[in-house]
C-alpha positions, 0 to 999 in steps of 0.5 A: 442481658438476663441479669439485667432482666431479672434486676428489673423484674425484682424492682418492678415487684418490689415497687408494685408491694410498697405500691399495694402497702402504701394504697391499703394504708393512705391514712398512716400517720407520722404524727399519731406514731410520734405522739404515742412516742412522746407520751412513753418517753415523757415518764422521764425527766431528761430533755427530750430529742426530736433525732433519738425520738425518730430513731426509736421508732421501728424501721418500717415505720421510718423507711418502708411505711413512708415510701409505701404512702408515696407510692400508693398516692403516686399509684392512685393519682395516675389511676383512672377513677372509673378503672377502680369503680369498675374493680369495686363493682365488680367486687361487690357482685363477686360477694368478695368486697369485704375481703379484697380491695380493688387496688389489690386488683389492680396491684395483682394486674400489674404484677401479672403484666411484669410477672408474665412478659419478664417471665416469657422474655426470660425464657426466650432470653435464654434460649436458643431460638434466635429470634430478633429483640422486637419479635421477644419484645412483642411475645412477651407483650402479649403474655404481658397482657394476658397476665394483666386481664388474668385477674378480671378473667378469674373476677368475672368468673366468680361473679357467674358462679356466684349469680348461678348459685343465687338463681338456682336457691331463689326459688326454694328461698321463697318458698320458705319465705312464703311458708314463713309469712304465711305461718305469721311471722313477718317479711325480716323474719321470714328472711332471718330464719331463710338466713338461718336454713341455709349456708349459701351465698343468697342467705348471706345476702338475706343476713346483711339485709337483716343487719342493715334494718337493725343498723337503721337502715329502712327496708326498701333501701336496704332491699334495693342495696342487696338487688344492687350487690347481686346483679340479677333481673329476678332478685331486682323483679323480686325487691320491686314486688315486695316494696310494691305489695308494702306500698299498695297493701296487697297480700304479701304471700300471694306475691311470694308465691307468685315470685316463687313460681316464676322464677321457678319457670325461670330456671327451668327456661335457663336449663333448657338454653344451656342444653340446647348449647351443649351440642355445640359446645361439644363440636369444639372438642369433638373436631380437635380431640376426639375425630383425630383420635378416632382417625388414628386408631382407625387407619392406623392398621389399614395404613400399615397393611398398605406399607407391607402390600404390594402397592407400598412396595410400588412407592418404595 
């Protein structure tokens, strides 16, 4: 039985890694390979075989490369498409889209869901404990589960640290801003040289930004694509009252400073809700952790002197 386990747990890996190969590489091509063969191989006079052709090439471009793209359409085809929108999105307001690839989630979900519950079944496989086949099945189940929304957890917490990074630099960002505008340079200047103060992840959006009106791109578009990639309602409110005060004429400082000031307001209002939670936050670990303790090492002794006394004799 737990030979039979591990087997199945080292099939199910094996096939979510040519799964994850085969995805990140849909466009692997045969032909190109071949090709490349035949130009090496036509430096020779000697007819050329299709076989020894084949042969030459290395063996996980003939095996693992094939099976891998199988998998991976297979993979893709049984894939809801608003599952993989949803990990993209949640990607790009993690700042991490150009560094992971939603199916890499999604591979990761998997293998948690197989890597947990085969882990518990084993456990519980092996142990002396007796329970019934369904009980193990469904604890494992469970795990399982946990294993796979494992990832999204992790995701979701990097997109909350990423935004409380980008609203706690906002308001010191726009008064460089202001500073720099007001001094004469204009809006993407000013935004190249708030990139260039700071290493964080606002001045990182600021730099793409600059980047993509070098591409081309116009400014608005690319404004609203950075207000998009954030995911915040002060950097929308922001990008809405530049691309205003570019359409209606108005002074562009005067609504940085006002922006500046607002969002200021803004944090201080978040910092006072998060320490109106913080006492109830704390009867959490107060009720569980530190009243037992305090019981504890308070009774304690009284108890003891109870057990010596007369009255403890009466229960002996």
């Amino acid at each position: 039985m737990v030979v039979a386990i591990i087997v199945l747990v080292s099939v199910f890996v094996i096939a979510i890694i040519l799964t994850v190969i085969g995805i990140r590489s849909p466009q692997f091509d045969e032909n190109r390979i071949l090709n490349d063969r035949l130009g090496d191989l036509k430096l020779d006079d000697s007819p050329i075989e299709l076989r020894k052709l084949e042969l030459s090439l290395p063996f996980q471009e003939r095996v693992i490369y094939p099976i891998a793209r199988k998998m991976g359409e297979l993979a893709i085809r049984f894939t809801p498409q608003n599952a993989m929108h949803s990990i993209e999105r949640k990607l790009e307001l993690a700042g991490v889209s150009s560094k992971i690839d939603a199916t890499i989630i999604l591979a990761t979900q998997f293998g948690g869901l197989i890597l947990f519950g085969g882990l518990i079944l084993f456990v519980l496989s092996i142990g002396s404990t007796g329970w019934p086949l369904g009980r193990r099945l469904l604890i494992s189940l469970l795990f399982g589960f946990l294993g796979f929304y494992f990832p999204s957890m992790l995701l979701s917490s990097r997109i909350s640290k990423r935004q409380k990074e980008i609203r706690k630099a906002m308001p010191d960002a726009l008064d460089l801003l202001t500073i720099c505008v007001e001094a004469g340079l204009g809006f993407d200047a000013a935004m190249h040289k708030v990139s260039e103060k700071w290493e964080s992840q606002l001045s990182m959006a600021f730099a793409r930004v600059i980047q993509e009106i070098q591409l081309g791109k116009v400014r608005r578009e690319a404004l609203r694509d950075m207000s998009n990639r954030v995911g915040l309602p002060e950097m929308t409110s922001f990008v809405a009252a530049v691309i205003q005060s570019e359409q209606l004429g108005v002074s562009l400082s005067k609504v940085l400073h006002i922006q500046s000031d607002q969002m200021r307001i803004r944090r201080r209002q978040l910092a006072e809700e998060e320490a109106h939670k913080a006492p109830i936050k704390m009867l959490v670990p107060m009720g569980l952790l530190i009243f037992p303790s305090l019981m504890i090492v308070l009774l304690t002794p009284a108890a003891i002197k109870l057990m010596h006394s007369a009255l403890g004799g009466m229960f002996n």
